[in-house]
N, C-alpha and C positions, 0 to 999 in steps of 0.2 A: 823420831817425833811422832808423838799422836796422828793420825787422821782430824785435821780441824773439820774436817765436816761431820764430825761424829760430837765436837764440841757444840757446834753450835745447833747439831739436832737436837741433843740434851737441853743445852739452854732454852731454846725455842718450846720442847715440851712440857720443861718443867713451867713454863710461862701463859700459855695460850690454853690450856686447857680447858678453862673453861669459856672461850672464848670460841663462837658458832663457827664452823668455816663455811665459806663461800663454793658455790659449782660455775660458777662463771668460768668457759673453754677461753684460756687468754694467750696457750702457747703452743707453733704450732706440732714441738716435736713433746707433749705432754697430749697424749691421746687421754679419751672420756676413759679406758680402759685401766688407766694407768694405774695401781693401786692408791697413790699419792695426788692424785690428780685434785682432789679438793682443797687439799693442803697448801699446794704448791701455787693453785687458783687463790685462797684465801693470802696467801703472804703478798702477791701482786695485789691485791684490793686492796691491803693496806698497806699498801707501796714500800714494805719491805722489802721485797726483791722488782725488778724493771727488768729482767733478762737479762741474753749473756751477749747479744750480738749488736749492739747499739750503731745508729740511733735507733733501726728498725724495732728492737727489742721485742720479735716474733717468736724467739728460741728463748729457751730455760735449761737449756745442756746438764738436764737430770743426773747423768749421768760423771759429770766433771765432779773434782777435787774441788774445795772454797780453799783462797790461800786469807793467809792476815788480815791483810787489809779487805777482803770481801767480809770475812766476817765479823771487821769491824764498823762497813757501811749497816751489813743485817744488825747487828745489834746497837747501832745508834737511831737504826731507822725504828728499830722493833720500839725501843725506848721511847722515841718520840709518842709515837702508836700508842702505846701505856697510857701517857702523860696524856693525851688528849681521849682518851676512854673511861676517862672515871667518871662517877656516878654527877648526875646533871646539880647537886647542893655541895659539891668540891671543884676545886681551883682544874680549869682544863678546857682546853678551846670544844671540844663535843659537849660538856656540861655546858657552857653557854652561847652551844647555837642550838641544844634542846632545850635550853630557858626561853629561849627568843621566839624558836618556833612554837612553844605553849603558849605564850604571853601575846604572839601575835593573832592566834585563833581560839582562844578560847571564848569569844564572843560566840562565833561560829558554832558552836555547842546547838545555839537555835538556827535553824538550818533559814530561817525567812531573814535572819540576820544577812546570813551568807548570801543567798538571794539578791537582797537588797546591794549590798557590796559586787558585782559579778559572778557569781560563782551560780552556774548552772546548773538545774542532773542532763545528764548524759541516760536516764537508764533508756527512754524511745529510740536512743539511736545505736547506743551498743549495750544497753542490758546492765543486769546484775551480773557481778563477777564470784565467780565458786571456783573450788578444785577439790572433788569429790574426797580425795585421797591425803590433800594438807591442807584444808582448811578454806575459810571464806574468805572475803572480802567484801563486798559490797557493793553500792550507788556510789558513781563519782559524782561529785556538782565541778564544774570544770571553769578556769576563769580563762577566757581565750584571749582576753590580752597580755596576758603573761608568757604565751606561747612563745619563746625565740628564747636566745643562746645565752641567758643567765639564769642564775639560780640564785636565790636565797633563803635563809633556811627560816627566814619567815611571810614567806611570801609563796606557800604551793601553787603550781598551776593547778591542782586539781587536792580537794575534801574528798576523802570518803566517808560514805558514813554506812551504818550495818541497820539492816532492815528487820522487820519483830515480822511475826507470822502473818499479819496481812498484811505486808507488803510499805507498811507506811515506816517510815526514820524513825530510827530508834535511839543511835546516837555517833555521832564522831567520835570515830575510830583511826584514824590514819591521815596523815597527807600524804599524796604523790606527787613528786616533783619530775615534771616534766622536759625534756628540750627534742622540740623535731628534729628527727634526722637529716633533715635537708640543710637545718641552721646550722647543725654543727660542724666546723671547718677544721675541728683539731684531730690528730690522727690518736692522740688519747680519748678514752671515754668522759664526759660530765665527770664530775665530783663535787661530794659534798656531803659533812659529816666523817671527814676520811674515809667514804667508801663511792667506788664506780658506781657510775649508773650502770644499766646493763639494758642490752635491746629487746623490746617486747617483741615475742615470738610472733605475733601475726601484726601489730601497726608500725605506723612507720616513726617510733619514738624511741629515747631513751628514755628510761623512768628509773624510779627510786622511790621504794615506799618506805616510811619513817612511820613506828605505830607509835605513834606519843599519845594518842587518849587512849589506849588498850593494852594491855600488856599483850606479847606474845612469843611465849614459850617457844616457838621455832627461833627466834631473833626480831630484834626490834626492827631492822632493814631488810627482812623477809618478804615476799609478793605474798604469802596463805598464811595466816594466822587460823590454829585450828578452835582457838575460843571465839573464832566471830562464825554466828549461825549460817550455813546455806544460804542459799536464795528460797524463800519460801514458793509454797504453787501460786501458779497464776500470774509470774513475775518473769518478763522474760530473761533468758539468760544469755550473756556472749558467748561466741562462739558453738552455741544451741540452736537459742531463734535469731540472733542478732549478733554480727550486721550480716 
């Protein structure tokens, strides 16, 4: 008999191809090193795979055979994944929670809207966000009652928007959906959109950025979109001049 894990690397390849993967570290015997390591990260984001040692599901045992029935959870689970990935004007649970989250901010467009409604900037207390090397991001306006342990895919804790060369709004580019880490009491990460949130490297949040006013060539639930501009001069920056 075949090797089934040879079937369903083929399957898996001829499928996802064009589909971004993920670097989120989610398992612990799948080092940053590992050739597969982004791969094996993106299948867990889209809850393809859960690991091999349940409940804990810390291990992905790289290195084991798939028998039958495993790859016939990956290929029902891969299948669902599909079904909820198509484009947001066809039939598909991620088509209409990108409908919902457009139709719920596109007010928001005018940033004094947003204003009015909660949504504050953040840039005096953490700056404009850059990553020299993949792109920009922006001013958040942040709504802090939203801050705790749900999510909805129309309701951001936090707008970004992309700033023009002085410094003032240019236009909503993003939401980030927020849940502190202190809220969160589940030993899985947030979700939403079928993908983790993932922990920001220096606060104490989960987050998840959805670029629904900007297209962006790295991925639409990417952190640096490289077609939003820098932080211009004079504009402080996180993790630079702030906090």
């Amino acid at each position: 008999m075949k090797n089934t894990r040879s079937i369903v690397g083929l399957a898996l390849l001829v499928l996802v191809v064009a589909i971004p993967a993920a670097a989120a570290h989610r398992f612990n015997d799948v080092p940053d090193d590992n050739i597969f390591h982004d791969d094996i990260s993106w299948l867990a984001d889209a809850g393809i795979t859960r690991g091999c040692n349940p409940p804990d599901n810390t291990e992905f045992c790289p290195s084991d055979n798939v028998t039958r029935q495993q790859m016939a959870a990956f290929l029902h689970r891969f299948g669902d994944y599909v079904s909820d990935s198509v484009a947001a004007n066809e039939p598909g649970k991620l088509g209409r929670q990108l409908a919902q989250a457009n139709l719920a901010t596109a007010a928001y467009k005018d940033v004094e809207v947003a204003e009015a409604d909660g949504w504050m900037s953040t840039l005096t207390t953490l700056g404009c966000f850059e990553n020299p090397e993949l792109g920009g991001m922006g001013v958040h306006y942040l709504n802090e009652g939203l801050l705790d342990d749900s999510v909805s895919a129309g309701s951001p804790e936090a707008l970004v928007y992309e700033l023009d060369n002085n410094g003032e709004i240019a236009a909503l580019v993003a939401h980030e959906y927020i849940v502190p880490v202190d809220a969160w009491t589940s030993s899985e990460p947030p979700m939403l959109f079928g993908r983790h949130f993932h922990q920001h490297p220096v606060l104490p949040l989960w987050v998840l950025h959805a670029w629904v006013w900007e297209d962006n060539p790295s991925g639409m639930f990417e952190d640096w979109n490289p077609k939003v501009r820098q932080c211009p001069d004079g504009v402080p920056v996180f993790g630079v001049d702030l906090p």
